[in-house]
KEBA-718358 format. One record per residue (C-alpha): residue in three letters; x, y, z. Coordinates in pm, 1 decimal. Last residue first. Example, Ala and Ser with C-alpha at 12.3 -4.5 7.8 and 13.67 -1.06 7.14 Angstrom:
REM residues 2
<r aa="SER" u="1367.0" v="-106.0" w="714.0"/>
<r aa="ALA" u="1230.0" v="-450.0" w="780.0"/>
***
This chain:
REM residues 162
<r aa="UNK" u="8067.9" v="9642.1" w="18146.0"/>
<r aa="UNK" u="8345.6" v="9885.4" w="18277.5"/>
<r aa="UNK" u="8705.2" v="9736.5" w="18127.4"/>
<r aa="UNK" u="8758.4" v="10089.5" w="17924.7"/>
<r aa="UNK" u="8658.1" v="9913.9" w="17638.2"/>
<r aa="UNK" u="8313.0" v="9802.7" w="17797.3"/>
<r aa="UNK" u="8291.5" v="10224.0" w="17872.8"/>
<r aa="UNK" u="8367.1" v="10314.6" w="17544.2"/>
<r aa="UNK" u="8115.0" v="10037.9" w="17382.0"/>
<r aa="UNK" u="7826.3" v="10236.5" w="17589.7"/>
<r aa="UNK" u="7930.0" v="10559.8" w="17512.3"/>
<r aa="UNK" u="7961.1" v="10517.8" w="17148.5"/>
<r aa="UNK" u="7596.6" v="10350.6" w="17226.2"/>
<r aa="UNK" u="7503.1" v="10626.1" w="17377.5"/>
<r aa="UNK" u="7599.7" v="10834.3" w="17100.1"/>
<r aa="UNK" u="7399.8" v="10628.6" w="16845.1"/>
<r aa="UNK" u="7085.7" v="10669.1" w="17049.0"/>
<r aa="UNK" u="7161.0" v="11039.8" w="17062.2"/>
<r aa="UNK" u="7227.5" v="11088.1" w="16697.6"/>
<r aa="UNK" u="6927.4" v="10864.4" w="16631.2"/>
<r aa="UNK" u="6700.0" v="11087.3" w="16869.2"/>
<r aa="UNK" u="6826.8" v="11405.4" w="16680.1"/>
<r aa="UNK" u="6749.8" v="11255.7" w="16315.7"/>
<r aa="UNK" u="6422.2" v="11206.3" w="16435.2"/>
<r aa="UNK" u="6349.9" v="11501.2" w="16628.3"/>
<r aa="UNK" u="6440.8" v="11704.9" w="16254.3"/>
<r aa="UNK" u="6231.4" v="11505.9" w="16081.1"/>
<r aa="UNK" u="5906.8" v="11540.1" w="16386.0"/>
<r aa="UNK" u="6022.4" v="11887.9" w="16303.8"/>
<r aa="UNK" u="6192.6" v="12112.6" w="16576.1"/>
<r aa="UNK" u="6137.6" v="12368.7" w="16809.2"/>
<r aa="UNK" u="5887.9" v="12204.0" w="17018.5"/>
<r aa="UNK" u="6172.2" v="11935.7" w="17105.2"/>
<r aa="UNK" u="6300.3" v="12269.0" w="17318.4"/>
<r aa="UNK" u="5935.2" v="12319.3" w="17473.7"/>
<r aa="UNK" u="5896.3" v="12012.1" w="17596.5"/>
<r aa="UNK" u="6260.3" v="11983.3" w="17749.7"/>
<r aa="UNK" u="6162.6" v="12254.4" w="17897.9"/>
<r aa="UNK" u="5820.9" v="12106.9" w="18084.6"/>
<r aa="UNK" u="6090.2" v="11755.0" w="18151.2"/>
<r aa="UNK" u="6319.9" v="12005.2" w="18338.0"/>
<r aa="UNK" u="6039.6" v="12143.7" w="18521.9"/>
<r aa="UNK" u="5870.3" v="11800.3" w="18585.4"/>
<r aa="UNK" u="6143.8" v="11625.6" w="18722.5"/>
<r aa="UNK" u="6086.5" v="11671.3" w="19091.0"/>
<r aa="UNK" u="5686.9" v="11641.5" w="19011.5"/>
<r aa="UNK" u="5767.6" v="11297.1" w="18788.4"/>
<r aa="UNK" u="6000.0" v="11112.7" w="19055.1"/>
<r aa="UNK" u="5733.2" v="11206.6" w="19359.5"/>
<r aa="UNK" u="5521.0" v="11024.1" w="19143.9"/>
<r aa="UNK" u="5706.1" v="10721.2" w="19132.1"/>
<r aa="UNK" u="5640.2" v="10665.2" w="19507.4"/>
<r aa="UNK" u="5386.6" v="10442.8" w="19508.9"/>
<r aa="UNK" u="5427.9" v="10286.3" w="19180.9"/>
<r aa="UNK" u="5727.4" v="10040.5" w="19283.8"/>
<r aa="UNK" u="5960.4" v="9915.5" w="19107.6"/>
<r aa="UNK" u="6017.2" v="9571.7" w="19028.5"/>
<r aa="UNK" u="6351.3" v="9379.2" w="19101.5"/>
<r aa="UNK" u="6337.5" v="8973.3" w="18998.2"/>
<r aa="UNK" u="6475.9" v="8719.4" w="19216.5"/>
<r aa="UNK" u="6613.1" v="8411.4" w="19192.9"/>
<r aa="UNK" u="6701.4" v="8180.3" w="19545.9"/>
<r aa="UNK" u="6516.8" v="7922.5" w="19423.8"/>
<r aa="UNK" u="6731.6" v="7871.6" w="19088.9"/>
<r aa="UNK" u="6522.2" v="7718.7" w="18849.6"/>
<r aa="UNK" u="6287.7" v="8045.5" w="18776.6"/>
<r aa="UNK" u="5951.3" v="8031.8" w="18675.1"/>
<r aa="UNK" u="5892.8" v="8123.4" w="19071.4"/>
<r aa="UNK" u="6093.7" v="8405.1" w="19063.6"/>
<r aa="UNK" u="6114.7" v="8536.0" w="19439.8"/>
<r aa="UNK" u="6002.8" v="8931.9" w="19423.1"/>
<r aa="UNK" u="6251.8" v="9221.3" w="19494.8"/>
<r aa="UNK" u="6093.2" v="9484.4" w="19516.4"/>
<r aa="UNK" u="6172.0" v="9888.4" w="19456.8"/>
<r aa="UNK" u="6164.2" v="10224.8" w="19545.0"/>
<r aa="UNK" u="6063.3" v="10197.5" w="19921.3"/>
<r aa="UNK" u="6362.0" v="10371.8" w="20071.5"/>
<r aa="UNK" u="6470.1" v="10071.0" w="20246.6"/>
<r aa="UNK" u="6398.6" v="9865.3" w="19868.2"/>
<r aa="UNK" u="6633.4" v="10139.9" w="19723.0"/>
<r aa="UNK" u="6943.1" v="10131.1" w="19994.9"/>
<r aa="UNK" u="6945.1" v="9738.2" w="19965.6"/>
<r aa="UNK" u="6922.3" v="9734.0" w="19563.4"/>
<r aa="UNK" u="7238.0" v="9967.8" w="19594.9"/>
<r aa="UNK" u="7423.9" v="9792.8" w="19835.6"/>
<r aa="UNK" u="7327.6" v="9448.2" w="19632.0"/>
<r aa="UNK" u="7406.1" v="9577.3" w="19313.9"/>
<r aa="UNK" u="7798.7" v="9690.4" w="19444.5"/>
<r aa="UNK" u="7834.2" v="9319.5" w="19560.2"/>
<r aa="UNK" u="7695.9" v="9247.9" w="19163.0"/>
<r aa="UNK" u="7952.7" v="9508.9" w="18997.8"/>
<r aa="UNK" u="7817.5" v="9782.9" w="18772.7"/>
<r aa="UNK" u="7774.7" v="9848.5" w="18474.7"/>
<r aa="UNK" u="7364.5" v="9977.3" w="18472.0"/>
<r aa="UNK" u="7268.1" v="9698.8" w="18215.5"/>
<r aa="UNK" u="7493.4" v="9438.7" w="18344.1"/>
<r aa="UNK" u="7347.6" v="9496.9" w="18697.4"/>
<r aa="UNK" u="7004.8" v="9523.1" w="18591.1"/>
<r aa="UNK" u="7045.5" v="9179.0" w="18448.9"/>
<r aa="UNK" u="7209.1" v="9008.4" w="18694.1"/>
<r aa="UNK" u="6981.2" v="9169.7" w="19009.9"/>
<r aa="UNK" u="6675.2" v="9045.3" w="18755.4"/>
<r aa="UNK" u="6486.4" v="9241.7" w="18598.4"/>
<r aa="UNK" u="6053.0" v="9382.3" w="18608.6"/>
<r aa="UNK" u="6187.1" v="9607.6" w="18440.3"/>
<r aa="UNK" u="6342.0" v="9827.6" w="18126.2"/>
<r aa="UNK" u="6209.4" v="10188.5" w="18182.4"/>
<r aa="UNK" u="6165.3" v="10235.6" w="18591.6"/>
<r aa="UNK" u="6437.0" v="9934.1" w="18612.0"/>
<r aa="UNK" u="6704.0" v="10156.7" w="18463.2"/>
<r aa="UNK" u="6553.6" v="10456.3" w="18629.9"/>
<r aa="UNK" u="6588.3" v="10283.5" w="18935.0"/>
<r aa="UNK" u="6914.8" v="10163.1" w="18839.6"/>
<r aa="UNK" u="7087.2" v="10517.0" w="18742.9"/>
<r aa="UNK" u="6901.2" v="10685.9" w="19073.5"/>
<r aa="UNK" u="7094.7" v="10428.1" w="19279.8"/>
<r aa="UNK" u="7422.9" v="10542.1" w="19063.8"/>
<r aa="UNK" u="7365.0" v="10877.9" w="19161.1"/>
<r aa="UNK" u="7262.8" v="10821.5" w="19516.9"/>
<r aa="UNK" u="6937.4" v="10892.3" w="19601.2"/>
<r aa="UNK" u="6761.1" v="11091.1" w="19864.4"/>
<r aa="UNK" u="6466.3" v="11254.0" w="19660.8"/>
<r aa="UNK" u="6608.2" v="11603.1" w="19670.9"/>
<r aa="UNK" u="6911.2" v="11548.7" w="19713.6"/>
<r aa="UNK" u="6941.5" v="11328.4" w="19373.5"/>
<r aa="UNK" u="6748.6" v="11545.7" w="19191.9"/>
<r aa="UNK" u="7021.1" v="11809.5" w="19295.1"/>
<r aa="UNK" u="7300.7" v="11558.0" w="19152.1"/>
<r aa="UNK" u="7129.0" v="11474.4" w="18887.3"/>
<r aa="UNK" u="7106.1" v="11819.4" w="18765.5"/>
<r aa="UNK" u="7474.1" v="11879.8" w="18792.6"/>
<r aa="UNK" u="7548.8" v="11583.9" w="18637.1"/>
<r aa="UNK" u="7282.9" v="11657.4" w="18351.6"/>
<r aa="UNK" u="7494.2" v="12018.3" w="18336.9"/>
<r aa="UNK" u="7792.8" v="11849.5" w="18315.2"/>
<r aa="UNK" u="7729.4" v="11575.2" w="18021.5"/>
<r aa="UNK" u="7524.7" v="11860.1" w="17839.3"/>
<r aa="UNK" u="7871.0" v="12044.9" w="17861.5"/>
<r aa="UNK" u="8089.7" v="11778.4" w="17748.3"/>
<r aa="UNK" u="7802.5" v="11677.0" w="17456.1"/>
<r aa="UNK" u="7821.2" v="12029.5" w="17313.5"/>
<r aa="UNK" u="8191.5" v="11998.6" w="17304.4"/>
<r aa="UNK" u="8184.2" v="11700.3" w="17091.7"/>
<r aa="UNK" u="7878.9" v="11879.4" w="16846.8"/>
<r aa="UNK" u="8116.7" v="12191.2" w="16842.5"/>
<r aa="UNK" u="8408.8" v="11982.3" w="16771.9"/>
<r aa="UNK" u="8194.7" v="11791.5" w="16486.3"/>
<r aa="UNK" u="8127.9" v="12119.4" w="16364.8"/>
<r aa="UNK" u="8470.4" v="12244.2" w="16356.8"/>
<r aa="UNK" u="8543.4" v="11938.3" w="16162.4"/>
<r aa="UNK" u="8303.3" v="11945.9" w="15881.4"/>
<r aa="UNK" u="8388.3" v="12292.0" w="15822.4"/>
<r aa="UNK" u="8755.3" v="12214.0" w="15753.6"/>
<r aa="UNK" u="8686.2" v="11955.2" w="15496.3"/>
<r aa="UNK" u="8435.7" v="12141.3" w="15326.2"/>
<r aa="UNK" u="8698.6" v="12357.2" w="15316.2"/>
<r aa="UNK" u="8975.9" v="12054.8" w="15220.9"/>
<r aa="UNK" u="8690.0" v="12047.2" w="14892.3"/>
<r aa="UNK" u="8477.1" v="11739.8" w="14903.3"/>
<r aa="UNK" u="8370.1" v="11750.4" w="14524.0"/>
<r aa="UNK" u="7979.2" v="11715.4" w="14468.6"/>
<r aa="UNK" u="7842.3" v="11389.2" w="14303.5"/>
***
C-alpha cells in the first residue's frame, strides 16, 4: 500500500478545488442557458424545473412533483396553472385514487418537440464532449454527477428547502 505523502496531500486538494470550482461555473453557465431556454419557450425557471421533472419521472401527483422539485404546494399550483395554460401538461382525476379530488400531472407530447429543437444544439455538444471519453471514463463521470446531486439534494433539505 503506497504512503500518502502531505504532497499527495496537497495535490489532492487543488484538484478537488478545481473540481468545486468547475461545478460553480457549470452551475452559471446552465443558469445562463436556462434562462435563454426559458425565453425562448416562455417558461419560468422553476416551471421549466417541473416539466422536466414530470418530462423524466411522470405521470405524478401535485404532492409528489412538488417534493421532488422543492417547492411549496400553493407555489405548485401557480406553477401547474401557468404550464397546463401553456399546454405543457394535464392534470387527470385519479380514479384508483381514494381521495376524489386526486390528481395526477402528465405531460403532454404535443409540444415536447419544440423542447428537443431549442435544446438540440446544446444536447449536439454535449454529444460530442461524452465522445471524448470511454464508456469507463462516462461511467465514473455519471456517478460523480449522480453523487453530486445528491450532495446537492441533502444541502438543500439542510438548508430547510425539501
Amino acid at each position: 500500500m503506497k504512503e500518502v505523502t502531505m504532497a499527495d496531500t496537497r495535490r489532492h486538494r487543488r484538484s478537488a478545488k478545481a473540481v468545486k470550482e468547475s461545478l460553480r461555473d457549470l452551475n452559471t453557465q446552465l443558469a445562463l442557458l436556462n434562462r435563454q431556454f426559458g425565453a425562448k419557450v416562455e417558461l419560468k425557471d422553476a416551471d421549466w424545473n417541473c416539466l422536466d421533472l414530470v418530462n423524466r419521472h411522470g405521470p405524478l401527483s401535485a404532492g409528489a412533483l412538488a417534493k421532488l422539485a422543492g417547492l411549496h404546494p400553493a407555489t405548485m399550483t401557480g406553477v401547474l396553472d401557468r404550464l397546463q395554460r401553456g399546454g405543457w401538461i394535464v392534470r387527470e382525476r385519479d380514479p384508483a385514487a381514494a381521495d376524489r379530488r386526486a390528481v395526477t400531472i402528465r405531460a403532454t407530447r404535443d409540444r415536447i418537440p419544440e423542447l428537443y429543437q431549442v435544446l438540440s444544439g446544446m444536447n449536439n455538444r454535449m454529444d460530442k464532449v461524452c465522445d471524448r471519453y470511454t464508456e469507463a471514463e462516462l461511467e465514473v463521470i455519471a456517478d460523480f454527477l449522480r453523487r453530486t446531486a445528491a450532495a446537492g439534494h441533502d444541502s438543500a433539505v439542510e438548508l430547510g428547502g425539501g
